[in-house]
N, C-alpha and C positions, 0 to 999 in steps of 0.2 A: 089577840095577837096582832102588832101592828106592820103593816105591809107596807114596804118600801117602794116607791115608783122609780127607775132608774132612767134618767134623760140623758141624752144624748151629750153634757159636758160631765155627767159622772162616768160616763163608761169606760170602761178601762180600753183603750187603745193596743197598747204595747206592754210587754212588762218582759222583763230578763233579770237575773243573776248575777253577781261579778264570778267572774272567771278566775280559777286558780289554776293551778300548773295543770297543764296539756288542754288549755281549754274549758277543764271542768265545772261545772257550776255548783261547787262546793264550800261556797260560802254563806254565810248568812245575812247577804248585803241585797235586800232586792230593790228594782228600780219597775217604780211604776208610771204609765205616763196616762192622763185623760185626757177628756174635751177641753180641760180647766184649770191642770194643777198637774206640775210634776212633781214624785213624791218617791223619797227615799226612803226605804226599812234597814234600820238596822237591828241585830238581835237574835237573839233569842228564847232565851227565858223573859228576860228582859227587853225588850222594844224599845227602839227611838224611829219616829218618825220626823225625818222634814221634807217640807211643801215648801214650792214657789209656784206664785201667778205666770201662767205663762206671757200674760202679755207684761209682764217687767223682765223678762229677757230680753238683752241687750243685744250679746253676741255669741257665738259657740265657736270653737274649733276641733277640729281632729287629731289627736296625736296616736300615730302607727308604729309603735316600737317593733323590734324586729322577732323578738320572743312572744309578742300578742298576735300580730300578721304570721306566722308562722301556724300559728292554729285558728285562722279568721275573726280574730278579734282585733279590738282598738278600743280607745279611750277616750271621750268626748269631751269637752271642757266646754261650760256655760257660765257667760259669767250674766248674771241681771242686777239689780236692784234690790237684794234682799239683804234686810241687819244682821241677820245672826248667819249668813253663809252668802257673799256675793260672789262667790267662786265657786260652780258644782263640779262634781268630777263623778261624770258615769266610763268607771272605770270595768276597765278588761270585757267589752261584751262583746256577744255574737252579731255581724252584721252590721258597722256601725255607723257605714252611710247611707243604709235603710232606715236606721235608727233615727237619723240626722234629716232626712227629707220628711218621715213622720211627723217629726217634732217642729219643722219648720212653718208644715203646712199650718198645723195647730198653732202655733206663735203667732202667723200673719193674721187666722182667723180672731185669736182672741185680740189681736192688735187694734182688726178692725171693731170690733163688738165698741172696745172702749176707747179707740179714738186718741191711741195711742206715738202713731206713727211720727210726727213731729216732733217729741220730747225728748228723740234720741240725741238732738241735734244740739237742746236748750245746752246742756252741762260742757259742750266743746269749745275748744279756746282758738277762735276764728278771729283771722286777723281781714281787716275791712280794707289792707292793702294802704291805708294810706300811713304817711309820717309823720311823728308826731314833733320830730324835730327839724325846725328851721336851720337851715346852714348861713 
């Protein structure tokens, strides 16, 4: 029988449910976070998983609608670098700006690992201030 060793960027960090009416975590939607990888379940019988690198997260936001803050939820928005979803939406959970400092610490850490930090800057359309036409 083969024995798994779990390190410190597979372990599960955080993990939640999306929230249905009053709060409930009656869905089949769960959100997982590690050292290394966030990772969505969706399913049931049937499973989909998707994963992103955390350090290709770009940015996140919070949105508080008034029917999720009502029962201590919120909805997080990440968007990174990834093909097949660069917009996540960990929606309706419990806690969502504990959720958001979690996740942040982890971003900066895998940031640093790969040496990421600059490249947020490469794709921005920065003007050098001068002109380019003569009068």
């Amino acid at each position: 029988m083969a024995k798994f060793t779990e390190n410190a960027e597979n372990e599960v960090l955080w993990t939640d449910k999306k929230r249905t009416l009053f709060g409930l975590p009656l869905s089949f939607t769960r959100y997982i976070l590690t050292g290394k990888k966030f990772i969505t379940r969706k399913g049931f019988l049937s499973i989909t998983e998707d994963e992103v690198e955390l350090y290709r997260v770009v940015d996140k936001s919070l949105r508080l609608p008034l029917g999720q803050r009502i029962f201590g939820c919120g909805t997080v928005i990440i968007n990174c670098r990834d093909t097949d979803t660069p917009v996540k939406e960990v929606m309706s959970i419990k806690k969502p700006r504990e959720f958001m400092e979690i996740f942040e610490k982890q971003v900066d850490i895998q940031r640093d690992k790969y040496r990421t930090r600059g490249r947020d800057m490469i794709a921005s359309d920065l003007h050098c201030g001068c002109d380019d036409d003569e009068d």
